[in-house]
KOLVOFI-536066 format. One line per 2 residues: their letters; for each residue x, y, z of C-alpha. Coordinates in Angstrom, 2 decimals. Example, Ala and Ser with C-alpha at 12.3 -4.5 7.8 and 13.67 -1.06 7.14 Angstrom:
AS) 12.30,-4.50,7.80 | 13.67,-1.06,7.14;
REM end
This chain:
XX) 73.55,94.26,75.88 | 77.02,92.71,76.03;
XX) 77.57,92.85,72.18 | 76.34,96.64,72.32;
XX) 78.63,97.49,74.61 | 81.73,95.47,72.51;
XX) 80.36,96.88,69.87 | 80.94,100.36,70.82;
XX) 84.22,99.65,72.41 | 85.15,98.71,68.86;
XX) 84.09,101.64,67.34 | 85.14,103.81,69.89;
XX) 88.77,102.30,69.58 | 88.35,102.54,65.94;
XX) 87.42,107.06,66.64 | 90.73,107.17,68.50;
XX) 92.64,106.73,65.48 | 90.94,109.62,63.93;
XX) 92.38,112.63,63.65 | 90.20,116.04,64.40;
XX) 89.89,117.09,60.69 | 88.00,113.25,60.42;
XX) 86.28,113.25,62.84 | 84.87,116.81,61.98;
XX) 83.86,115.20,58.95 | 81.63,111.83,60.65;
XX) 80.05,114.28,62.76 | 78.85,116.29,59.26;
XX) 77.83,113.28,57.79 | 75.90,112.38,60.88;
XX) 74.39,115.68,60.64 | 73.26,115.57,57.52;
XX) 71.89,111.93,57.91 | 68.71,112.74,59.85;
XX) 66.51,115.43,61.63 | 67.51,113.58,64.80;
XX) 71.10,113.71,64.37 | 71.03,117.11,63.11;
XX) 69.07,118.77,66.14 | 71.04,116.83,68.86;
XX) 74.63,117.53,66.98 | 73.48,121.20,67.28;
XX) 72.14,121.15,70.96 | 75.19,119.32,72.30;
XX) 77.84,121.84,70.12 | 76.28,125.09,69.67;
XX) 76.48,127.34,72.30 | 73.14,127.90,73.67;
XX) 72.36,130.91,76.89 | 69.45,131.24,78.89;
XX) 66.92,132.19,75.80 | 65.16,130.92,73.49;
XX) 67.30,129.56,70.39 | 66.57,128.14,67.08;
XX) 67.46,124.41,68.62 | 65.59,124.93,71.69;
XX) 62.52,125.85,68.97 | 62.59,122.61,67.10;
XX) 62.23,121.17,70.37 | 59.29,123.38,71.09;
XX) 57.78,122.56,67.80 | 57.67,118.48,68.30;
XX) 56.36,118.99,71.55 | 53.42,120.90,69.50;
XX) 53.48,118.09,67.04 | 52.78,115.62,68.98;
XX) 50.87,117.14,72.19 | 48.44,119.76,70.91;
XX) 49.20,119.82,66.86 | 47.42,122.33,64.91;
XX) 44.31,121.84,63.56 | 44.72,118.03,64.70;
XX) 41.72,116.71,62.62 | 42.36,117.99,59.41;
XX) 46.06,117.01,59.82 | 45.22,113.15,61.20;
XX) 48.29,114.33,63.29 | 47.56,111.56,66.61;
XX) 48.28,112.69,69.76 | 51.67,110.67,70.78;
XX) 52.49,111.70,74.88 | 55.33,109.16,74.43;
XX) 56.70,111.24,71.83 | 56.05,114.62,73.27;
XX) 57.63,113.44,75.98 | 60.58,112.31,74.02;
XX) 61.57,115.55,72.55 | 62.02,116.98,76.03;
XX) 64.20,113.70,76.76 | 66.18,114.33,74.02;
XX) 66.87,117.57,74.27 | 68.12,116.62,78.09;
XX) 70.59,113.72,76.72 | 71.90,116.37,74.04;
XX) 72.50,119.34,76.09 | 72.53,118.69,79.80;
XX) 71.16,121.95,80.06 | 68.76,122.07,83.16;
XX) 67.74,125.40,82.98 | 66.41,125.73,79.31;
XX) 65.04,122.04,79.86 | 62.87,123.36,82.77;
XX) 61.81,125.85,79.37 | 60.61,123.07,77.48;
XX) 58.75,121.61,79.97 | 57.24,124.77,80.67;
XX) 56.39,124.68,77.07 | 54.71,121.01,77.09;
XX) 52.36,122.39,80.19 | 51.59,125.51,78.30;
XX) 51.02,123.77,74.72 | 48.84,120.98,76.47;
XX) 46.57,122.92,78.65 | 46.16,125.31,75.63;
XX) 45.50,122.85,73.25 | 42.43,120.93,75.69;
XX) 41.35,125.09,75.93 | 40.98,124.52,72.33;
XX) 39.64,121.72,71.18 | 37.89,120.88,74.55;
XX) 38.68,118.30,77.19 | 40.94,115.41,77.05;
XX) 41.58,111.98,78.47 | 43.10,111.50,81.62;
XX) 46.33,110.19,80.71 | 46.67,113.40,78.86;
XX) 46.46,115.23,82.32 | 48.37,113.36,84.12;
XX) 50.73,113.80,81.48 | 50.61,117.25,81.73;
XX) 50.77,117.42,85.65 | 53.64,115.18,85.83;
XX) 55.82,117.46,83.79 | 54.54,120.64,86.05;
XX) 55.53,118.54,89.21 | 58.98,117.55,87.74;
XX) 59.44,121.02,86.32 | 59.18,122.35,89.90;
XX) 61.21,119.92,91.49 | 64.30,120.97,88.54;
XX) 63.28,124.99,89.54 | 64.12,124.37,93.14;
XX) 68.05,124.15,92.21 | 67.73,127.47,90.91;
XX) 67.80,130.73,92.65 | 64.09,132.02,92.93;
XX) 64.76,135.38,91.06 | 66.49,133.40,88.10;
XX) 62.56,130.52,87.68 | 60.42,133.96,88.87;
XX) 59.83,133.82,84.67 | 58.59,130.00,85.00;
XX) 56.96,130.63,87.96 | 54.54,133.16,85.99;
XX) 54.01,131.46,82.94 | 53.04,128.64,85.31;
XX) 50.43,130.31,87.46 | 49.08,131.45,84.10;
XX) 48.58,127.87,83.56 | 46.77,127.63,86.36;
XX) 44.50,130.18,85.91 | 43.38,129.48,82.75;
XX) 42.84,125.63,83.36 | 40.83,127.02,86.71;
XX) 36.98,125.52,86.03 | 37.88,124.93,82.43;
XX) 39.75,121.86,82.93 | 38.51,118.50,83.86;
XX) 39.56,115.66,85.75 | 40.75,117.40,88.51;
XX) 44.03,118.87,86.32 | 43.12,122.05,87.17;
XX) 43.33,121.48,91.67 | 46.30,119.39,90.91;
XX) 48.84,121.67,89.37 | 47.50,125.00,91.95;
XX) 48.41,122.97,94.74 | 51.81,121.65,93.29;
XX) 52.59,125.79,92.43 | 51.13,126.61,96.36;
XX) 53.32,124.33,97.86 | 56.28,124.54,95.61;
XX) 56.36,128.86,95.91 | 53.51,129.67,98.11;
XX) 55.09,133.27,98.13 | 54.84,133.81,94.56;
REM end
């Protein structure tokens, strides 16, 4: 860890000679190097509001990719939580952006419980997966004013419903009773 660190204090020394015109032209490179690079330059620079945008998409779609891909047997696309969960990681380092984060992981409940809708019932890592990113969604909705997550708060009941004696492993009782206790107004 110590030669990461001295590493980066050499580059980082190296950056401050750098004028803005060079260092415009690194971050391009960097850009263009790699889907990575590309979609957390953009998230961290472009100026995102409170909908949906095409970086907050790409997000979306490897969260899709990876937790309930399309057509997942004719694709051989495996199911990778790690990396579903990654995206939403990601997208939190890049932007800092709590609100439209507590969109994505709206998104990950949604695409999951859609996808076991579809294909029929999964594992239960795969729930608690899924529940674990409802509970932590509700916890980051709570420093929000009710009226602004109200939107969240729907698609989320929707959730519920539909995973309502459709869903095993007890998934379905779980995330009701997170919802009840986390807006039992609502």
């Amino acid at each position: 860890m110590a030669e990461k660190k001295n590493s980066w204090q050499a580059v980082k020394k190296s950056l401050e000679c750098y004028g803005n015109p060079e260092l415009v032209g690194v971050l391009g490179e960097l850009h263009a190097l790699s889907p990575a690079n590309r979609d957390f330059i953009e998230a961290r620079f472009l100026e995102e509001n409170d909908g949906d945008s095409n970086v907050l998409a790409r997000y979306k779609e490897r969260i899709v990719k990876y937790l309930a891909p399309p057509n997942p047997w004719s694709n051989n696309q495996p199911i990778s939580i790690k990396e579903a969960k990654k995206a939403m990681s990601d997208y939190k380092k890049a932007t800092g952006n709590q609100f439209l984060l507590i969109d994505l992981m709206v998104h990950y409940v949604e695409s999951g419980t859609n996808f076991s809708m579809d294909y029929g019932d999964m594992d239960a890592p795969y729930y608690n997966s899924l529940a674990s990113v409802f509970g932590n969604a509700l916890k980051l909705m709570h420093q929000f004013p009710v009226e602004r997550v109200t939107p969240y708060i729907e698609r989320l009941r929707t959730v519920v419903k539909k995973a309502d004696g459709c869903i095993g492993w007890g998934y379905a009782d779980e995330i009701e009773e997170m919802l009840n206790e986390a807006y039992p107004d609502r």
